[in-house]
N, C-alpha and C positions, 0 to 999 in steps of 0.2 A: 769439645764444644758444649754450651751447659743450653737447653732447649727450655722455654718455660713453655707449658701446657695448661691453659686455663679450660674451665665454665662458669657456669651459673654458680656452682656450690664452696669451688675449691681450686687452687692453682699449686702446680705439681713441678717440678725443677728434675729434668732426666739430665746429665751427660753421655755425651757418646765420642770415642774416637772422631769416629766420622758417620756425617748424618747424607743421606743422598734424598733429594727432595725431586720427587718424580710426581708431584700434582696436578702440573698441568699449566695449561698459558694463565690461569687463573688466580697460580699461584702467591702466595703470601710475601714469599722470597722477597720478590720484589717493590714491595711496599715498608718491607724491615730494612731492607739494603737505604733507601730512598731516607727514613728516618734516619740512617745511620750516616748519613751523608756521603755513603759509596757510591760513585758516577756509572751505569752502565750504560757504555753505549750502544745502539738499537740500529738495526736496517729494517724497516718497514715497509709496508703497503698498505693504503687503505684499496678494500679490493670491493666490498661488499655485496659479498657472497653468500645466498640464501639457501639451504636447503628442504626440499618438503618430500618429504620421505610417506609412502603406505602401503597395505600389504596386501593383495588381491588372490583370489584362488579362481585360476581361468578354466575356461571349458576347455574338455576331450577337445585335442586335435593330433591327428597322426602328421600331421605334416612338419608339427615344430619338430624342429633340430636340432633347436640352439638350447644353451644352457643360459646365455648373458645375450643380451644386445647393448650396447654403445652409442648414444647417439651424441656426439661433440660439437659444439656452437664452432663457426669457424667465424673467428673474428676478424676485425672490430663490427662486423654489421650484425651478428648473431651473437646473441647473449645468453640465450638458455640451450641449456642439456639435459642429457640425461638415459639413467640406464633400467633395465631390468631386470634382473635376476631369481634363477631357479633357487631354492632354499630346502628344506628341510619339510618334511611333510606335502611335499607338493605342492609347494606355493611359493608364490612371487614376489618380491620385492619393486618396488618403483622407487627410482631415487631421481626429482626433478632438480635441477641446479641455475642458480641465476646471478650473473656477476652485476656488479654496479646496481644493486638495489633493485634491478628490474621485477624480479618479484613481490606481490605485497601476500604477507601471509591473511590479513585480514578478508581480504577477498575469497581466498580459498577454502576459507573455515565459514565464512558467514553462507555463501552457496554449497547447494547440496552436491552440484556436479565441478565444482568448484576445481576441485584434484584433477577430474576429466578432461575439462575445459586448458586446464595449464599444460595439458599433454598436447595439444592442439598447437599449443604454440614453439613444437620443437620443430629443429628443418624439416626434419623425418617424421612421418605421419606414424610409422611401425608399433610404438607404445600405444600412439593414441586407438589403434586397431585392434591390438589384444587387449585392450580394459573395456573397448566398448558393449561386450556381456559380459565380463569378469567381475565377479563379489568381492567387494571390495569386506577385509575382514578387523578392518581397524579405523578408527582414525587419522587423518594425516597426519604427522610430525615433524613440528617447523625447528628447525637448526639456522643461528646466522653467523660467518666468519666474517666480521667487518675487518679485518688488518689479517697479513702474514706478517708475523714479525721474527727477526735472529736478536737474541740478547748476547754482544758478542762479549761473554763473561771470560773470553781468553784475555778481552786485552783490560782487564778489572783492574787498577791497584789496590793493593789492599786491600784482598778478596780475604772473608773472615776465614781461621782458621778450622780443617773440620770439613767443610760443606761442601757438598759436592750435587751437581745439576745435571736431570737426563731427562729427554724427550720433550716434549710441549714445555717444559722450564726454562729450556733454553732456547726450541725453535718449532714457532708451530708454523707449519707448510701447508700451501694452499692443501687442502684435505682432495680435492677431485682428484689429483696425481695418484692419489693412494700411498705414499710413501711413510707418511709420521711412521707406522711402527715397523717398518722396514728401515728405520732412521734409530730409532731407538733400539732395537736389537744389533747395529754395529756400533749405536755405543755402549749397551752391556757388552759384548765384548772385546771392546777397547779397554773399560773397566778391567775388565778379568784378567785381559793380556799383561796390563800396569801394575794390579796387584798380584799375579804369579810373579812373575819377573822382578816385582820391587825391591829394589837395592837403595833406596834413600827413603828418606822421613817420608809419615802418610803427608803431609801437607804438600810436599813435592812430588808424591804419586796424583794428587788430588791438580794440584798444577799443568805437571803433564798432561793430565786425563784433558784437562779443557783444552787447550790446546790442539790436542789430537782430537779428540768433537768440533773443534773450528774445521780442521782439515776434511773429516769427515761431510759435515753439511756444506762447505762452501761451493762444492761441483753442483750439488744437488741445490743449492738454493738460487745458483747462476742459471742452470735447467728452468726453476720452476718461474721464475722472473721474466725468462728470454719468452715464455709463453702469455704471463701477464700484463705485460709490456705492450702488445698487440692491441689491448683498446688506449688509446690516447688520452683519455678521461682519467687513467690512473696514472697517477705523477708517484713521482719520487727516486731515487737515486740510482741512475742508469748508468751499468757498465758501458766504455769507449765504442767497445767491438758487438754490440745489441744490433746493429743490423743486419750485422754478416753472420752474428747466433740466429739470427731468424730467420734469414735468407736460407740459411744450410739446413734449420731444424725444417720447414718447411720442404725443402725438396726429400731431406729423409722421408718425412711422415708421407707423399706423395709416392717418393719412389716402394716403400713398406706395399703399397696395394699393388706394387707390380709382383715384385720379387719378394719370394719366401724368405729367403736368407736374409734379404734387409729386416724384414716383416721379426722375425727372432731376434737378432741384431740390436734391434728399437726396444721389442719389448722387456728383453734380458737389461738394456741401460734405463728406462721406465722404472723397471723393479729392483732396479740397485743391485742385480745379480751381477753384471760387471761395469768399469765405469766408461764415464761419459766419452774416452778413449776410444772407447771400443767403435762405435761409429766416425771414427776415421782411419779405418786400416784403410790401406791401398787400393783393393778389390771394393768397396764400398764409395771413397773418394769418384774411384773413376767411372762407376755406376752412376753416379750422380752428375758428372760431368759430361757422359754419353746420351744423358735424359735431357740435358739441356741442347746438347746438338742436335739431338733430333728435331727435339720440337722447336 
C-alpha cells in the first residue's frame, strides 16, 4: 500500500505491506475511503453525550470506604450521572455524564460553583456531599460524544488493499460502559491470532481480521444499544427482540443488588471478561424468574 504523508514544507511517499490505522473516530480513513468512492456502511446513534470531568482533593475522613462510587441516571426520566474516583496522590476524580445534550458546558465554565451546582443535579446527592469542602485542583473538562457509531468495514467491497482498522476506526462505543479499550485489545488479539496462524495472502488475513472484529463488537454493540434505547428521544435502527433485551437487562441489573453471584456475573459480561452468554445460564434464568414471582 503506497501512503502519501504531507505538510507545510514537503510530501513523502512511504509503502507498507500493511498499514493498521488506529486514530480514532476522528480518523482520515474515512474521508479517503469517501473520495475514493468506497461505500461504508454505518449503524449509528446520535446520543448526545456530554462529559465534565475535574479533579478535587477532599478532606480527612475515616469513614470513606469506597475507592469509586457510581451514580447511573436510570432512564428515560433521569439523564445525568456520574462517578468519583480515588487516583494516584490522593485525590479524586469526578466524572459528570449527560445524555441528549442535557448538559450545557457553558454554564459550567462561566459560574464559579458551576461543577458543584451540576453535581446537585444527580439522583444521588453522595458526589455533591464530598465536593462540598473539597479543593477543587483544576479546571473542569468538557468532552462531547454526539453519535456512537460501527463502520461496518466487514461488509466493504473493494476494501483498498493493505489497510487494516482497530478500535475508535471502526467502532466508537458509548464511552460510559467503559468498554472501547477493552474492545480494542480483543481486537489486537484477533490480529495476532490471524497473523500467527496465517496460511493465505496478508490481504486475506487483513479480510478475515474484519470480519472477526464484526463478530467481536456486534454482542457488545447490541449491549450498549439495548441500554440507549431506553430514552425515546434517540431514534435509529432497533433490533426486533429491544424489549425483551431490556426487560431481561433490567431485572439482571435489579436482581445484581440482591445476589452476589448475579452482581460478578453482570460485571465480568460489562467488562467483556466473558460474554453476553454468560448471564443466561440456567441458575441465573431462574433467579430472575423466582424475583418476578415473588414480587
Amino acid at each position: 500500500m503506497k501512503i502519501q504523508l504531507s505538510n507545510n514544507k514537503s510530501t513523502e511517499l512511504l509503502y507498507a505491506d500493511l498499514v493498521v490505522d488506529t486514530s480514532g473516530s476522528a480518523s482520515l480513513t474515512s474521508t479517503w475511503l469517501e473520495k475514493a468512492k468506497i461505500t461504508v456502511p454505518q449503524e449509528k446513534l446520535d446520543i448526545g453525550l456530554t462529559y465534565v470531568s475535574q479533579k478535587f482533593k477532599l478532606p480527612e475522613n475515616p469513614k470513606r470506604d469506597w475507592k469509586i462510587k457510581l451514580i447511573y441516571p436510570n432512564p428515560p426520566q433521569e439523564k445525568v450521572g456520574g462517578t468519583i474516583s480515588k487516583v494516584e496522590g490522593d485525590q479524586y476524580i469526578v466524572t459528570i455524564i449527560g445524555y441528549l445534550n442535557t448538559i450545557s458546558g457553558k454554564e459550567i465554565i462561566k459560574r464559579e460553583d458551576g461543577f458543584l451546582e451540576l453535581t446537585r443535579t444527580l439522583p444521588k446527592q453522595d458526589i455533591y456531599h464530598e465536593l462540598l469542602n473539597a479543593t477543587p485542583l483544576n479546571k473542569p473538562s468538557i468532552y462531547r460524544v454526539p453519535q456512537i457509531k460501527w463502520k461496518r468495514i466487514d461488509k466493504v467491497k473493494g476494501f483498498p488493499n493493505g489497510l487494516l482498522l482497530m478500535g475508535d476506526t471502526i467502532c466508537r462505543i458509548d464511552p460510559v460502559f467503559g468498554q472501547g479499550m477493552s474492545i480494542a485489545v480483543l481486537e489486537a488479539l484477533a490480529l495476532r491470532s490471524i497473523l500467527q496462524e496465517q496460511r493465505v495472502s496478508m490481504q486475506q488475513a487483513i479480510t478475515s481480521y474484519h470480519k472477526k472484529v464484526a463478530r467481536i463488537i456486534a454482542p457488545i454493540w447490541k449491549m450498549v444499544i439495548t441500554e440507549v434505547f431506553r430514552y425515546p428521544a434517540i431514534t435509529g435502527k432497533k433490533p426486533p427482540e429491544l424489549n425483551i433485551q431490556q426487560w431481561y437487562a433490567k431485572q439482571i441489573y435489579l436482581l445484581s443488588i440482591e445476589k452476589r453471584d448475579v452482581y460478578d456475573s453482570f460485571i465480568k459480561v460489562m467488562n467483556l471478561v466473558e460474554p453476553i452468554t454468560f448471564l443466561m445460564k440456567p441458575k441465573i434464568i431462574s433467579s430472575v424468574l423466582k424475583r418476578i414471582l415473588v414480587k
